[in-house]
C-alpha positions in Angstrom: 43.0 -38.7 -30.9 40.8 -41.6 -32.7 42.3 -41.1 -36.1 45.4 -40.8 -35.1 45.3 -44.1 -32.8 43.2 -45.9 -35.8 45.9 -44.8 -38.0 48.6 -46.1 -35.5 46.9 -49.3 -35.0 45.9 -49.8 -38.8 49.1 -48.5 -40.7 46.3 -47.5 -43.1 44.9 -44.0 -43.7 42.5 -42.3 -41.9 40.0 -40.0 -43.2 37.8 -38.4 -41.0 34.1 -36.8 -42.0 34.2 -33.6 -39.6 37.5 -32.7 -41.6 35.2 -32.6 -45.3 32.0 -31.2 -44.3 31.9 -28.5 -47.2 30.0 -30.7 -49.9 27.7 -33.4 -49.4 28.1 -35.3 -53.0 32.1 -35.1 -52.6 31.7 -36.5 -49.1 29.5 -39.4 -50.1 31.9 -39.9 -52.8 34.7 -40.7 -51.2 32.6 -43.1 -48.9 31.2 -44.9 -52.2 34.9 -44.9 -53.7 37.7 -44.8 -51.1 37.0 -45.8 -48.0 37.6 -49.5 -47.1 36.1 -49.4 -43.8 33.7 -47.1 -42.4 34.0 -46.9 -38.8 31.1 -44.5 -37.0 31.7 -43.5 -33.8 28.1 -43.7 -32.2 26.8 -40.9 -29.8 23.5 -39.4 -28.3 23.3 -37.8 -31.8 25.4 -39.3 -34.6 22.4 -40.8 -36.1 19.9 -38.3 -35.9 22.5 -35.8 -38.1 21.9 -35.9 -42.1 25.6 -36.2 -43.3 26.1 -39.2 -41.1 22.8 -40.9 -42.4 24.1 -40.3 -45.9 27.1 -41.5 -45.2 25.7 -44.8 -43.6 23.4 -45.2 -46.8 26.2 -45.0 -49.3 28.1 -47.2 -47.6 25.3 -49.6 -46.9 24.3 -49.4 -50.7 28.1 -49.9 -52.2 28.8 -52.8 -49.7 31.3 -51.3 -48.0 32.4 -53.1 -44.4 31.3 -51.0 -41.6 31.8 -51.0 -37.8 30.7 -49.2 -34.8 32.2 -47.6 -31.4 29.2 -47.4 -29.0 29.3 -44.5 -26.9 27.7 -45.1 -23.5 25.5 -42.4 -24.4 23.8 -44.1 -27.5 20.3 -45.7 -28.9 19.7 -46.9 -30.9 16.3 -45.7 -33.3 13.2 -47.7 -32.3 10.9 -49.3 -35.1 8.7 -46.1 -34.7 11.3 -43.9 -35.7 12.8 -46.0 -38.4 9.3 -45.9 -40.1 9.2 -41.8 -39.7 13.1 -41.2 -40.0 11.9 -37.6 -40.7 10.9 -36.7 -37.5 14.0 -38.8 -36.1 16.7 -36.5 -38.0 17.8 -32.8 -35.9 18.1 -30.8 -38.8 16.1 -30.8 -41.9 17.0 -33.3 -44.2 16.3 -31.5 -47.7 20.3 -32.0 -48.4 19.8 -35.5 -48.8 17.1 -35.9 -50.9 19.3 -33.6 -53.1 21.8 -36.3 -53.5 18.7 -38.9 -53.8 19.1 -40.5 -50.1 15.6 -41.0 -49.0 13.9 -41.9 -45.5 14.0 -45.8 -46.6 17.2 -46.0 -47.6 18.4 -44.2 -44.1 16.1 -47.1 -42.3 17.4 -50.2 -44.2 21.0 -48.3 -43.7 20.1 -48.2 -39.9 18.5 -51.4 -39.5 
């Protein structure tokens, strides 16, 4: 329902993440290269997951505009677990550091 609303709204595309979860590096590539606007719909758990932190780097490092929907669900990471994001993430994070996203880049992407 959101993509399709955004794209009604927008008269732009809309790509959506959960639809190109099978690589990492192709997803952050499209972030670094295509998108114009990342828009992150923010739950209980969208920033504890790995794929959403690299996305949030990559477009934090390329400059890329970025916006939020706030679920009334969400909090935001306290200073504690922006200095230890590796106990803040639910699943290990080893993909990441694969495509060289570290902890600090996920806490200045966060902050």
């Amino acid at each position: 329902f959101l993509q399709v609303a955004l794209a009604g709204a927008t008269g732009r595309v809309v790509f959506l993440d959960s639809d190109h979860l099978e690589q990492l590096d192709d997803l952050l590539d499209i972030v670094r290269c295509q998108v114009g606007l990342l828009v992150v719909l923010l739950t209980t758990n969208t920033l504890r997951r790995p794929w959403c932190a690299g996305e949030s780097v990559v477009a934090h490092q390329s400059h890329r505009r970025a916006s939020a929907i706030l679920s009334h669900s969400f909090a935001a990471p306290g200073a504690d677990q922006l200095q230890d994001m590796g106990t803040y993430f639910d699943d290990v994070q080893d993909g990441l550091a694969v495509v060289g996203v570290t902890s600090e880049h996920v806490a200045a992407a966060y902050e």
